[in-house]
N, C-alpha and C positions, 0 to 999 in steps of 0.2 A: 641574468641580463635579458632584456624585454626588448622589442625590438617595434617598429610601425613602418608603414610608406610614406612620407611628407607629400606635402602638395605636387612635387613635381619628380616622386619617384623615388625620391635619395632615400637610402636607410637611415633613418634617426635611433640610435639605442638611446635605452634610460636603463638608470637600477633605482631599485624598491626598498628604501633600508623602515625600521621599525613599522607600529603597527598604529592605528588611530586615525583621524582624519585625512585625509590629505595635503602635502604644502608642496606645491610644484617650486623646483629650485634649480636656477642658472646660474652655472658657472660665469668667472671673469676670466680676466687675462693680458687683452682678449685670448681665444686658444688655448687653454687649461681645461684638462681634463678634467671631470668632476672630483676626482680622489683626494684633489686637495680639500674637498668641502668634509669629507670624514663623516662625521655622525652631527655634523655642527654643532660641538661642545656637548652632544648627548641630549640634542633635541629627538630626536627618533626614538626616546623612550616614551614621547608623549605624540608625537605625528609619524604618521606616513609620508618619509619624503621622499620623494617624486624626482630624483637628479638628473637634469636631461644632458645627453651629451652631446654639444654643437656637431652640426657637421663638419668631417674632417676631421673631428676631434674625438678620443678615447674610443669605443666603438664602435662609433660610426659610420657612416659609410663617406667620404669623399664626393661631391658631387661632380656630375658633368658640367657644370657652367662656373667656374672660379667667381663672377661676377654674386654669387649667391652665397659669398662667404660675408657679404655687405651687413652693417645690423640691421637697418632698415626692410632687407630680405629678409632676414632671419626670423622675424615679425612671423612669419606665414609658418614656419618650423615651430612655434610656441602655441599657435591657433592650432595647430596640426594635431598637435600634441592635445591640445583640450579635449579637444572632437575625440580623438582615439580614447582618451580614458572617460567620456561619456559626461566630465564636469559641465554642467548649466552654466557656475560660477568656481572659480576656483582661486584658493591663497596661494598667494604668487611671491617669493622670496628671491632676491638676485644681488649677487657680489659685484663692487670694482665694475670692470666693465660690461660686465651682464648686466649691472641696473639701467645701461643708458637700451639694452633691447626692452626689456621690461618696461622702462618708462615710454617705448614707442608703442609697445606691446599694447598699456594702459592707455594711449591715447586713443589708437588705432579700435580697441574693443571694452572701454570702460564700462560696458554694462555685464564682462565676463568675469571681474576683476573684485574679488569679497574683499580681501586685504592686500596691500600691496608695503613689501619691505624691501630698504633698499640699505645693504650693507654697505656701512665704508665706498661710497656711491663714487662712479661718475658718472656727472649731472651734465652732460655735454647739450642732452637733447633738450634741455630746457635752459642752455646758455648762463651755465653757471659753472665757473671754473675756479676760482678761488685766486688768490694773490700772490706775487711772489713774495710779498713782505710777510704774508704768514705762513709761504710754505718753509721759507726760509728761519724762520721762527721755530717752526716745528723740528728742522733738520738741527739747527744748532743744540736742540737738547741733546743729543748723541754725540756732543765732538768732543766728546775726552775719551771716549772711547778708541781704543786701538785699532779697530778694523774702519772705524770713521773714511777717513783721506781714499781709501779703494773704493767704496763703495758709496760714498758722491761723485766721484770720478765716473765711477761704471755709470749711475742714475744720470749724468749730463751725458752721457754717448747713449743713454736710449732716449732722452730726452734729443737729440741731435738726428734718432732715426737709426738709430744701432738696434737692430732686432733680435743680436746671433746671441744662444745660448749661456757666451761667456760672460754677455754684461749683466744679463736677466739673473745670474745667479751673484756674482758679484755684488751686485743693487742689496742682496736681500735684506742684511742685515739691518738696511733704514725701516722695513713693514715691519719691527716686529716689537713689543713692549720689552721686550729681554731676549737679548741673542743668545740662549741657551739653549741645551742638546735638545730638546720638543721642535723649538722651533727649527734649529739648523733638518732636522730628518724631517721637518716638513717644508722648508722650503722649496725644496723641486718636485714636489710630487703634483702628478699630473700634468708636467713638461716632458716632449718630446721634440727633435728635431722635425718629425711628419706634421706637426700642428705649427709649423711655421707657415705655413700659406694659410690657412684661418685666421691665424695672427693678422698676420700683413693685408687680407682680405675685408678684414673689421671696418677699417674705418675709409678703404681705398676709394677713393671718387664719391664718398657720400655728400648729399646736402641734406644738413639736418635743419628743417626748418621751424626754427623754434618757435616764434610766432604760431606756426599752427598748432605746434605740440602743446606751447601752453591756454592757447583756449579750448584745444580738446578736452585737454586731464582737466576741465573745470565739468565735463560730464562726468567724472569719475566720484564717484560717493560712497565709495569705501574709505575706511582711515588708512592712511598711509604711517608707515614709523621707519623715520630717517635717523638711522643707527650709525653713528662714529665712534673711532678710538681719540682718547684722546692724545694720543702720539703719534697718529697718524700723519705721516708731510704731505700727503697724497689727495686727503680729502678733509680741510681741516671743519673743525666745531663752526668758524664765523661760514664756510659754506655752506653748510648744512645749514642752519639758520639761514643764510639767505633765499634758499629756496622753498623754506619749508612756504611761504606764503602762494607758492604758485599753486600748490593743490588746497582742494575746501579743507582736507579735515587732517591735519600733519603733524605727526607729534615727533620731535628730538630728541633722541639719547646720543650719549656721548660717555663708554664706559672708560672711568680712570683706568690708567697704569696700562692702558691697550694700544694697540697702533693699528694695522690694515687690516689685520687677522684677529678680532677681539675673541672668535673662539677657542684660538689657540692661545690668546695669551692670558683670559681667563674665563674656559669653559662655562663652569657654570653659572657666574653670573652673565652671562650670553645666551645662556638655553634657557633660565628663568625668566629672562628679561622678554624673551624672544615669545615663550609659551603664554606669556602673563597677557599680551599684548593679541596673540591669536584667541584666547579665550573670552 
């Protein structure tokens, strides 16, 4: 475990998995430890990546000001982070809800930014949210399933503002392409009760103002690769296509048979698709 000072003191930890270039990478959640990210399908055989852990979150330190668990704040913890590992430019990789700091990240410093991926995204910061007629769509492919009725039950009580552990785990069974033993032992990993105020700090009082965001990221001139499952309810194919236009140079995948976690539900085509595209 590695450790730095952030902008304003707080301990930021990161770990170092494999060996090769560099791919700085953000957890989602919001409030997820990095551990869920794993080796992302055995990407770390070909990069160095870089898992940073939010503050509050898996190592790190808690800060003095709650008001800096914000993503908009968080912005200066990823710059932090550049500085300390001595990157000019660095490939920037970010899950769920880590791609919406990442895309502030990209607006905020697009000339720091070589490649920019946004997993299974939310697209908040460039005011794209997707529909209920397609999330709904995506949800109905799972309703013969038996664990179905609990776990859209749970997903409308965090959809409501339900934060506590019970619905979070509940929910899981809709992110995954097969709710099999991989996925169920990876569900909670990188959940804790202590990363509930990171959590709830994300997105508390932010104005995310998309108008500026999107004529920022038009100084960004790196390619961007906007990566979905296609079973994902969360961030569907017709959103990803919708935003791919806000950035100049944006290419979509969308890997079958996967939903929120396309590395767990099938690794390697995720770590090829993922290396093909950094190379």
């Amino acid at each position: 475990m590695r450790r730095f000072a952030s902008y304003d003191g707080t301990e930021i930890a990161y770990s170092v998995l494999g060996e090769g270039s560099p791919l700085v990478c953000l957890p989602g959640g919001p409030g997820r430890a990095v551990e869920y990210l794993g080796d992302l399908g055995g990407l770390a055989t070909s990069r160095q990546l870089i898992l940073m852990h939010p503050r509050g979150v898996g190592s790190s330190a808690d800060p003095g000001d709650p008001a800096t668990f914000r993503v908009d704040r968080l912005v200066d913890d990823v710059e932090s982070l550049r500085v300390h590992l001595g990157l000019d430019r660095m490939d920037l990789l970010a899950h769920s809800a880590g791609s919406v700091l990442a895309t502030l990240y990209a607006a905020a410093y697009p000339e720091r930014v070589r490649r920019l991926i946004l997993v299974t995204p939310g697209l908040a910061a460039v005011g794209v949210h997707g529909t209920e007629e397609d999330m709904g769509a995506a949800l109905e492919r799972s309703s013969a399933e038996p664990w179905y009725p609990g776990a859209l039950a749970a997903l409308e009580k965090i959809f409501d503002g339900d934060l506590s552990m019970e619905a979070f785990g509940a929910s899981r069974p809709l992110f995954y392409g097969h709710w099999n033993d991989v996925a169920q032992a990876h569900a909670t990993a990188g959940t804790a009760e202590r990363y509930l105020a990171a959590r709830a700090g994300y997105f508390a009082g932010v104005d995310l103002d998309v108008s500026s965001t999107r004529a920022a990221l038009k100084r960004l001139r790196g390619p961007v690769l906007l990566y979905g499952g296609e079973l994902d309810p969360m961030v569907t194919s017709a959103a990803l296509r919708e935003a791919a236009p806000l950035f100049n140079d944006a290419r979509v995948v969308v890997q079958p048979e996967a939903a929120h976690f396309p590395w767990v539900d099938h690794p390697r085509a995720f770590a090829a698709t993922i290396a093909s595209f950094l190379d």
